[in-house]
LUMKE-205169 format. One record per residue (C-alpha): residue in three letters; x, y, z. Coordinates in steps of 0.05 Angstrom, whole numbers, plus 32768, in hexadecimal, padded with zeros to 4 digits. Each point is the difference from the previous one (the first is absolute). Last residue first. Layout:
AlaXYZ...
***
This chain:
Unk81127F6981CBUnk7FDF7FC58020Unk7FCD802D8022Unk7FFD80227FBBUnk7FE37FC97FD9Unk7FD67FE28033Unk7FDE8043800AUnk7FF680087FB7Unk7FE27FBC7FF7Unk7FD38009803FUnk7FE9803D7FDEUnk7FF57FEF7FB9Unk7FD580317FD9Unk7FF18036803AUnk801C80118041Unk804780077FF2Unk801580218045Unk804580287FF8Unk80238015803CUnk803C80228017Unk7FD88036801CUnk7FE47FD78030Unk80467FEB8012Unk801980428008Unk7FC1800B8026Unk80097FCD803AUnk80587FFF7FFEUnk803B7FFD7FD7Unk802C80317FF3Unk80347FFC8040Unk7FF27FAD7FFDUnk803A7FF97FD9Unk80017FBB7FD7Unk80317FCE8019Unk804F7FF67FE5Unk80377FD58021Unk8043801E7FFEUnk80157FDF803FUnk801680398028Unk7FED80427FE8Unk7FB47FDD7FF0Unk7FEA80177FC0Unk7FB4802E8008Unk7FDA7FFB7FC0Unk7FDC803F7FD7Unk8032801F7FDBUnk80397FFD803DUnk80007FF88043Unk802C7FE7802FUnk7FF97FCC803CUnk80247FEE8041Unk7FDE803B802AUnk7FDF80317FD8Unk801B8045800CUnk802D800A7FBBUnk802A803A8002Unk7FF280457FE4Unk804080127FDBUnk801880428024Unk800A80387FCBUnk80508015800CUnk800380167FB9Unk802E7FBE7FEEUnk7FCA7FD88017Unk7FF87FE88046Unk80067FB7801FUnk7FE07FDA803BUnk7FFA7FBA7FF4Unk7FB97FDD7FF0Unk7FF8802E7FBCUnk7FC780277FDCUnk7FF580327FCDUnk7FBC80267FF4Unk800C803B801FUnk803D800A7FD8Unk7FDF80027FB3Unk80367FEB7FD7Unk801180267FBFUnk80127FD67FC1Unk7FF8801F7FB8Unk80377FD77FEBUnk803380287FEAUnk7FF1802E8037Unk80107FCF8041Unk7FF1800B8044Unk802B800B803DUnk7FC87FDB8026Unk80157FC27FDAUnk804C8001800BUnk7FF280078040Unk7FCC7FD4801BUnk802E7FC87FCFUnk803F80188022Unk7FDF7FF08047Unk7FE97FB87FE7Unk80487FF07FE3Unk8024801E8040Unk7FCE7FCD802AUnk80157FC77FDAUnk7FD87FC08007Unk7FC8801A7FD0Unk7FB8800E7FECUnk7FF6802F7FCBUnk7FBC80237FF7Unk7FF580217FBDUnk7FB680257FF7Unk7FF780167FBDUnk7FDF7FC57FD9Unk800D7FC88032Unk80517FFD8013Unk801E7FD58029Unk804680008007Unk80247FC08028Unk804480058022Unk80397FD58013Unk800D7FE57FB7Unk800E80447FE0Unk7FC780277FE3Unk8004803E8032Unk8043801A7FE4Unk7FE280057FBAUnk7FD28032801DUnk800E80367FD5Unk80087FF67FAFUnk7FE77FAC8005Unk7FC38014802AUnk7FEF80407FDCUnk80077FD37FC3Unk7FC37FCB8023Unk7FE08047800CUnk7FF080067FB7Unk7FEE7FB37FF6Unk7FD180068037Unk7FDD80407FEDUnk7FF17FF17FB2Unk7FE37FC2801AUnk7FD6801C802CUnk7FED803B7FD6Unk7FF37FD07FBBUnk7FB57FF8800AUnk7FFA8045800FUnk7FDF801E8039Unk8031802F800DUnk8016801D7FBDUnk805980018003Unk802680308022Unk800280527FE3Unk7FE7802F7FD6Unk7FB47FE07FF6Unk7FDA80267FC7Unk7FC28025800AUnk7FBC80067FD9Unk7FC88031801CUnk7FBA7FF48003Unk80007FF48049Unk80457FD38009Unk800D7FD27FC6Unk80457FE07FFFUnk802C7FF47FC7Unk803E7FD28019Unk803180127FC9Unk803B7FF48018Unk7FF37FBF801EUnk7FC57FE27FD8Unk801F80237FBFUnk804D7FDD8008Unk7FDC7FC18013Unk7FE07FFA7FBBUnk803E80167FE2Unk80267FCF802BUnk7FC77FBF7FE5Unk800C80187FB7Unk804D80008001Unk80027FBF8025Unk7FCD7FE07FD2Unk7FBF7FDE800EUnk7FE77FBE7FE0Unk7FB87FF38012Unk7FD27FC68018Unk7FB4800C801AUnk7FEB7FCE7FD8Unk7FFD7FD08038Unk80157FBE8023Unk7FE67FD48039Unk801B7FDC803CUnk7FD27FD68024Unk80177FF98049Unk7FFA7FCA8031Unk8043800C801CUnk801E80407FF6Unk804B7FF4801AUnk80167FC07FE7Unk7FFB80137FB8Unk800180507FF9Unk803E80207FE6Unk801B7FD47FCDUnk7FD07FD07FECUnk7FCC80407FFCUnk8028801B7FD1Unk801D7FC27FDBUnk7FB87FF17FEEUnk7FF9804F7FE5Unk80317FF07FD6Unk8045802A8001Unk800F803F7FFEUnk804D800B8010Unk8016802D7FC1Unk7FC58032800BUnk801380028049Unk7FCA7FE9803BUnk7FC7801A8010Unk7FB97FE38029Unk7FC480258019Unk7FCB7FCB8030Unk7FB080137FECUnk7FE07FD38045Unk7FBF7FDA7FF9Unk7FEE7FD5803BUnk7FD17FCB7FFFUnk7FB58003800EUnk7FE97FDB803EUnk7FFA7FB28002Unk7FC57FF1802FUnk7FFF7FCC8045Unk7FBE7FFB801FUnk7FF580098049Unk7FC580298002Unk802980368017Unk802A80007FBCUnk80447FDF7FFEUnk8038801B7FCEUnk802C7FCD7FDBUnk804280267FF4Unk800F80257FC8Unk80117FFA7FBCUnk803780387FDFUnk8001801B7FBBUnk804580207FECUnk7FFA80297FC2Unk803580197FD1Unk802080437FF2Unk8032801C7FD1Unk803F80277FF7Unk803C7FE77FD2Unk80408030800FUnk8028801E7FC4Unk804F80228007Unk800B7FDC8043Unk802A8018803DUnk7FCF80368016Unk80208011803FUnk802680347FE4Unk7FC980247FE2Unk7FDE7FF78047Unk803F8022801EUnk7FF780397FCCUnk7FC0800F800AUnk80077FF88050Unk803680347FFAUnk7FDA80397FD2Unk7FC07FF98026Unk80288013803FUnk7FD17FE08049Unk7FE680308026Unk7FB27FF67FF5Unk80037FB78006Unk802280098040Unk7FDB8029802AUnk802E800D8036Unk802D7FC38008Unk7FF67FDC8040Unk803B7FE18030Unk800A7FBC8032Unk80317FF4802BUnk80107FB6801EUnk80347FE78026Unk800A7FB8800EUnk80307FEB8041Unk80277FBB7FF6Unk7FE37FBC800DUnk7FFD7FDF7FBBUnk803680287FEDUnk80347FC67FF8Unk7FFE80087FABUnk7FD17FBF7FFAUnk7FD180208031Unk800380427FE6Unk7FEE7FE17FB6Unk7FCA7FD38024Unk7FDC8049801BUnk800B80197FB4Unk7FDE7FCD7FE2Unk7FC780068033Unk7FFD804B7FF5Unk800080047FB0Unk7FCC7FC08001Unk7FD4802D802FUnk8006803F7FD9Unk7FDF7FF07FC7Unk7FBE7FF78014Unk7FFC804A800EUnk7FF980097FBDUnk802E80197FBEUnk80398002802BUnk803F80187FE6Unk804E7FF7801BUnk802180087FBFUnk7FD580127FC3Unk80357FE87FCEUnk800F7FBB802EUnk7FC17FE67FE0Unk801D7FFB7FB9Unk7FDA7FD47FCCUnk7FBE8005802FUnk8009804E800DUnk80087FFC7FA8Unk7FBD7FDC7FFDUnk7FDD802C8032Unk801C803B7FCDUnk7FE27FE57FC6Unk7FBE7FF58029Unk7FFB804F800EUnk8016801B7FC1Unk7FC17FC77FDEUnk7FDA801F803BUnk7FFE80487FE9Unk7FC280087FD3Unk7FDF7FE48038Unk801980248030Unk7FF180377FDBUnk7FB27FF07FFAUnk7FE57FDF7FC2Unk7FCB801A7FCAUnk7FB68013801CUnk7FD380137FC1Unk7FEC80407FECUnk7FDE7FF47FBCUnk801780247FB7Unk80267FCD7FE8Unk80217FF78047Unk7FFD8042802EUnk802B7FE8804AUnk7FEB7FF9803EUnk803E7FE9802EUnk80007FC98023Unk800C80118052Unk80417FD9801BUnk8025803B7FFDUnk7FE6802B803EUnk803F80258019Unk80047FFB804EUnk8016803A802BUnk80017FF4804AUnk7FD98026802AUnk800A80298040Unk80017FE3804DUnk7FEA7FC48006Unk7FFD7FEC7FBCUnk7FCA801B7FD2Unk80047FE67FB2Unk800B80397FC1Unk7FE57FE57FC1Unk802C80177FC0Unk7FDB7FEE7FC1Unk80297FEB7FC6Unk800C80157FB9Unk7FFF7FCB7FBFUnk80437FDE7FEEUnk7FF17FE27FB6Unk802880397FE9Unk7FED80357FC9Unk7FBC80208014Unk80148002804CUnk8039802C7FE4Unk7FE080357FD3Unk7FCD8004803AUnk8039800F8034Unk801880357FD1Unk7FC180177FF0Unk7FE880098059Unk804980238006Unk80217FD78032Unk80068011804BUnk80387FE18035Unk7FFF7FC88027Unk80257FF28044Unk801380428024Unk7FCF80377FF3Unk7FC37FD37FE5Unk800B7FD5803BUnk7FFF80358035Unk7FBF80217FEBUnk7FDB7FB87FFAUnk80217FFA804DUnk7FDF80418015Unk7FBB7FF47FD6Unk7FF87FC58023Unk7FD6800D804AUnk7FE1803D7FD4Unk7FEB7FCD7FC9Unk7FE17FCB802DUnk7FDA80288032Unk7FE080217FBDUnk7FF37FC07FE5Unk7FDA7FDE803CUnk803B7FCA8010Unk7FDD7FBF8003Unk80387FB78018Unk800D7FBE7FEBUnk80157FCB801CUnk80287FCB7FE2Unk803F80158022Unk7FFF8028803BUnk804780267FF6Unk800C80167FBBUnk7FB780178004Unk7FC07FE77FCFUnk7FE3803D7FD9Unk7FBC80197FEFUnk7FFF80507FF3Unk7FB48018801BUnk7FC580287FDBUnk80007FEF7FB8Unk801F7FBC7FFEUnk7FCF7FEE8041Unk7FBC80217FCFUnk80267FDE7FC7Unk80017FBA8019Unk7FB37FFE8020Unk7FE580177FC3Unk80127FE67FBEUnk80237FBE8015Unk7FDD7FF68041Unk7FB780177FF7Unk800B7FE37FB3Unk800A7FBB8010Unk7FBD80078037Unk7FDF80187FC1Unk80157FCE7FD1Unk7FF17FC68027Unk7FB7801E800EUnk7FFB7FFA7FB5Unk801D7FAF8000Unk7FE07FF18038Unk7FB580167FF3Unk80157FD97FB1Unk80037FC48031Unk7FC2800C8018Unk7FDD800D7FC6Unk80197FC67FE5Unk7FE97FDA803AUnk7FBB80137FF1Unk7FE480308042Unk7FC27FF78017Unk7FC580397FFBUnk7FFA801E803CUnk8024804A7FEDUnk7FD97FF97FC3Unk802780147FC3Unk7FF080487FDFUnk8042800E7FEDUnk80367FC7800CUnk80177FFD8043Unk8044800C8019Unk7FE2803C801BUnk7FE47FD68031Unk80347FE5802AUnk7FE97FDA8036Unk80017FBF7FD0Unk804C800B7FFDUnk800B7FEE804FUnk804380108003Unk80307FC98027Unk802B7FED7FCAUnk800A804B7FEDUnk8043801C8010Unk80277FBA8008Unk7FEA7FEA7FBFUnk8015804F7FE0Unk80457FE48014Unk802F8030803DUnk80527FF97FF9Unk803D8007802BUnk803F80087FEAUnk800080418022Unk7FDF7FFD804AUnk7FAE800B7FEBUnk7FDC802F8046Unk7FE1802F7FC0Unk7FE37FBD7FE3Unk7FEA7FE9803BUnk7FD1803B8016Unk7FF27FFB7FB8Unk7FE77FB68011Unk7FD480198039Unk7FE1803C7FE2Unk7FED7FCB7FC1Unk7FE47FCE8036Unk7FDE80378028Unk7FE3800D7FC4Unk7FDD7FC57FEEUnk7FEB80018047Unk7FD7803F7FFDUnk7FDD7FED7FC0Unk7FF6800A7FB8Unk804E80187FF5Unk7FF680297FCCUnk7FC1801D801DUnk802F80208035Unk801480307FCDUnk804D80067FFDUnk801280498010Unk7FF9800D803EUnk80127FBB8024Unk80377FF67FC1Unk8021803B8029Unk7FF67FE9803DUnk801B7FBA7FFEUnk804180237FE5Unk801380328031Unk7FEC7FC08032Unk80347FE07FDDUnk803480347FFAUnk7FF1800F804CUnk80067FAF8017Unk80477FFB7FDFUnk8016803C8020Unk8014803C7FDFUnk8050800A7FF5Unk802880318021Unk80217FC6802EUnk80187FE37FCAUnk802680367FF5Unk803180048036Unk800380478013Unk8051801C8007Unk7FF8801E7FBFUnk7FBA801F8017Unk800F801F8043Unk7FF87FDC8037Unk7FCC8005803BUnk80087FC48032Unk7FF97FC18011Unk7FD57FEE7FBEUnk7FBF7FD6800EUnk7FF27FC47FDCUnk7FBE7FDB8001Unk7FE77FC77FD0Unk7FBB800C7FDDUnk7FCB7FDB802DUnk7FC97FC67FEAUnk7FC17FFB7FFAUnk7FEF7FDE7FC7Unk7FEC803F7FD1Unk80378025801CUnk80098027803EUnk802A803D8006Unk803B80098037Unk802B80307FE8Unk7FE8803B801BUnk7FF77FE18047Unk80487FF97FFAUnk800A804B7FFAUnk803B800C7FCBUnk804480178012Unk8006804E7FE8Unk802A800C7FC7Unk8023803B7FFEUnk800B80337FC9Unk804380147FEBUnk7FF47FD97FB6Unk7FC0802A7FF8Unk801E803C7FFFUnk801C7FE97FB0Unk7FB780127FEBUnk7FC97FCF7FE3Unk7FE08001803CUnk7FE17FBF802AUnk801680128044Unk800A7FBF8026Unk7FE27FF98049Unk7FBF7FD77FF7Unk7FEE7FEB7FB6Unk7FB47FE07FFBUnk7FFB7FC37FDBUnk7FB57FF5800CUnk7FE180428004Unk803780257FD3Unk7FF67FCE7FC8Unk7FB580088006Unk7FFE80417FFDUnk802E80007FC4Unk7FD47FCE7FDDUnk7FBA802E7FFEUnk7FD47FD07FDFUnk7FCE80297FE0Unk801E7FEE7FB6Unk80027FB28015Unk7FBC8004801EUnk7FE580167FB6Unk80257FD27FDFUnk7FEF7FC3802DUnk7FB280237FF5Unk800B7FF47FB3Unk80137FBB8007Unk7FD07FEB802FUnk7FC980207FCBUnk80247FCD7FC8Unk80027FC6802FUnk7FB78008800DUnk7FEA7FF07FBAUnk802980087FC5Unk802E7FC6801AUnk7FDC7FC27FEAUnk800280207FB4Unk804780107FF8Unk801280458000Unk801E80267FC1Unk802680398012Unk80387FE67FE7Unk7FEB80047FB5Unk7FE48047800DUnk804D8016800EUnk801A7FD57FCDUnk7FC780257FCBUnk80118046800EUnk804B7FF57FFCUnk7FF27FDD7FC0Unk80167FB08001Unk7FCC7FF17FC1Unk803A7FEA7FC7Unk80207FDD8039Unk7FC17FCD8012Unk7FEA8008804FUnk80127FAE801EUnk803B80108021Unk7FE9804C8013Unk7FED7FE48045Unk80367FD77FFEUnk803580337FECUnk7FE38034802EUnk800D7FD38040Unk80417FF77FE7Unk8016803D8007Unk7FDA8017803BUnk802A7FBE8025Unk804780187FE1Unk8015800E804DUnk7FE37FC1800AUnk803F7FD57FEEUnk7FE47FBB7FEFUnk803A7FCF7FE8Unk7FE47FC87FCFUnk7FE87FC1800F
***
């Protein structure tokens, strides 16, 4: 089936309702009369519903409502610079207590104290859960005719599932099953065809075409309604800190609480292009422009460019959706995984995951042991580069990837991997076969090395993906080394970015958000390893380094304090800065500025991305600093329609 992107809904709406008007006849007169037309069973009630909706809708006074609701305590809302000096007042918890249509209470958080708005953690300028949907409830109160709903309890059960809907984690999804298995359609009596008698029994293909129509109302409530009146009057996000959840910014709360850091990242890390210019370019690359989406940490946001998103594009005269940039730029991406596979020791010390650190530390625990150091004193010190994909040269990683291309033509393709699984037992005790798993797996190799797709999976998968069918497809394509660095060469330099209606160019680093950032990052730092810290690779110490945050662990105490030092010194030709506050030892050291290291306070364990590693033994358990009630609420995804027990077997063994 075929990708639906609604924001071409209006579009295609007027394509099937004109599907069927002849072309010599498609006046503007005659489309507009031409969807006008009104099926029969609707001309009755429906129609004078429809025209009191419309009449409700232009009464309805939104604003009012909005402030009501999602009322803004303690922030002045002005467009002027003043309002960055203003203070924000800690909410009243009564305030943000509302009741939704079950019941329940909004979560409460009260701030300490008054703080100005760059110290303010955002999330805690967003409306609650419960307000959005009670914002929401209201509004299709006043404007949706109650007739649509024939009774009191069919609504309750549409107030109750957009009560849901609003409450969603990402990930999670809602079916038009779920939304109206428990109407009662016979209530509904503009569903009727004209002059029917309201006793008269119902054939069950009038029934079913009941369903269909009231089907297509409910769809359109959400799609058409629902969706734009939250897009219109809040900014959705999740947070770089709560995971899956996601959070309502009323716009206006949203743009003042980002219009400093939008400010400092069109001085420092883009920089305009003339609107012609950057449509003379789009029009000549397959690289489209991306979205930049700004996520709130705890304190500030953290920039994240958007490339994942297709881009639409006009195709023989129809906008159609062509491929997003990371699509366009996975055949760079895979060629490069190929090479890392050819020559791992080029990106040094790298993790891709956390999962890689535990072989690192257990083979370096039996190297101490075999060396006599079993039992000798481990130091560890850890460091954080300052934004690091927006430091790093363009010009250096270009030309270390250049290098690293070994091959003059690289074979890029994909195959298929389907998966059965396990038996899964139903309450009534009887044993079914669920659906196997489909997985799309990318594989490259050199254009001299191909070899058959047999001798592929021979090679790299027997005895390690049991119970797997391997398939091939089309999707097979010889790239070049010149073709696949010019490509790179425009995603890098030319990073177009759309802010407002304005174009701008990235100056410096590499687009966050890319499929090639984390890569790009580790084999860059793997030459900051080689240039600097060469003295910290020996055999009685171990770097660790996950995207931008090193940690060496080692038996020399001199090694560990030059590595705080030499890192805090920073270095230019790499873009690296370390943020101090964020460093971390268990011996007491300073840098060479006399800042005092903050040292660890933990007992017999250390932290790093995540995990705690015991100082001792080396041994590695997950850090409970981050976890807790409503982290792990927020961790969440519930799959409550399709296949639930499948989905919850399917993760649980995740």
């Amino acid at each position: 089936m075929a990708f639906k992107d609604y924001t071409l809904r209006e579009k295609e709406i007027h394509q099937a309702m004109c599907r069927d008007l002849p072309e010599a006849k498609r006046t503007e007169e005659l489309v507009v009369r031409w969807k006008q037309r009104v099926p029969k069973r609707l001309r009755g009630e429906a129609m004078t519903l429809v025209e009191k909706l419309r009449k409700l809708n232009s009464r309805c006074s939104y604003m009012e409502l909005l402030r009501h609701y999602c009322p803004v305590e303690g922030l002045h809302l002005s467009s002027r610079p003043a309002w960055r000096k203003s203070v924000l007042q800690p909410r009243d918890n009564a305030s943000l207590i509302a009741t939704s249509a079950e019941g329940r209470k909004a979560d409460t958080t009260s701030l300490p104290k008054p703080r100005a708005v760059e110290d303010t953690c955002f999330t805690d300028m967003a409306c609650p859960t419960a307000h959005v949907s009670a914002f929401c409830r209201a509004v299709l109160a006043k404007v949706i005719p109650n007739a649509f709903w024939g009774t009191e309890e069919n609504k309750r059960m549409i107030m109750f599932w957009i009560d849901h809907f609003v409450s969603m984690r990402r990930f999670e999804s809602l079916t038009l099953h779920q939304v109206t298995v428990n109407i009662q359609i016979s209530a509904l009596a503009w569903l009727r065809p004209p002059g029917q008698d309201p006793t008269a029994s119902m054939a069950k293909s009038d029934h079913d075409k009941r369903i269909e129509i009231f089907l297509e109302f409910v769809y359109w409530v959400f799609d058409s309604f629902l969706v734009p009146l939250i897009r219109s009057n809040f900014h959705v996000t999740e947070s770089n800190v709560h995971r899956n959840r996601l959070f309502y910014f009323r716009h206006d709360v949203w743009r003042m609480l980002t219009e400093p850091s939008l400010s400092n990242l069109r001085f420092n890390l883009f920089e305009e292009v003339p609107t012609d210019h950057a449509t003379k370019l789009l029009l000549s690359r397959p690289l489209g422009y991306s979205k930049i989406r700004l996520l709130p940490k705890k304190v500030g946001v953290r920039l994240i460019t958007n490339l994942k998103r297709r881009q639409q594009i006009v195709r023989n005269g129809a906008t159609v959706l062509g491929r997003s940039i990371n699509s366009v730029m996975s055949p760079a991406f895979n060629v490069i995984t190929y090479e890392k596979s050819l020559h791992p020791e080029k990106f040094g010390s790298s993790l891709f995951s956390v999962g890689d650190m535990f072989p690192k530390l257990s083979a370096f625990k039996q190297s101490l042991v075999e060396q006599g150091l079993g039992d000798a004193p481990l130091y560890f010190a850890k460091v954080d580069v300052q934004s690091c994909f927006d430091t790093i040269p363009q010009q250096r990683v270009l030309a270390m990837v250049d290098s690293l291309l070994s091959m003059r033509e690289y074979h890029t393709g994909k195959h298929v991997e389907v998966r059965a699984q396990g038996q899964l037992q139903r309450l009534n005790g009887q044993y079914v076969n669920p659906m196997p798993q489909k997985r799309y797996v990318a594989h490259s190799a050199g254009a001299k090395d191909i070899a058959s797709f047999e001798h592929l999976v021979r090679d790299n998968y027997v005895g390690s993906k049991a119970n797997t069918v391997f398939v091939n497809t089309a999707a097979q394509k010889f790239e070049t080394k010149d073709d696949l660095m010019q490509l790179l060469r425009e995603h890098v330099e030319r990073n177009l970015v759309r802010i407002g209606k304005r174009f701008y160019r990235q100056k410096s680093g590499i687009p966050q958000g890319s499929i090639l950032s984390t890569i790009l990052c580790n084999f860059f730092y793997a030459e900051l390893e080689r240039d600097v810290l060469s003295f910290a690779l020996g055999g009685d110490s171990l770097l660790l380094r996950l995207l931008d945050d090193f940690c060496l662990i080692t038996t020399n105490r001199e090694h560990a304090e030059r590595f705080i030092q030499v890192m805090h010194c920073g270095h230019a030709d790499y873009g690296v800065e370390v943020k101090a506050a964020k460093s971390l030892t268990n011996f007491d050291v300073a840098a060479m500025d006399g800042y005092r290291i903050p040292k660890c306070v933990s007992g017999t364990r250390f932290p790093y991305c995540g995990v705690q590693i015991d100082m001792r033994t080396l041994e590695v358990s997950k850090s409970k600093d981050r976890t807790g009630p409503a982290n792990t609420i927020d961790s969440l995804t519930v799959e409550l329609a399709k296949v639930p027990g499948q989905t919850f077997h399917r993760k649980a063994l995740k």
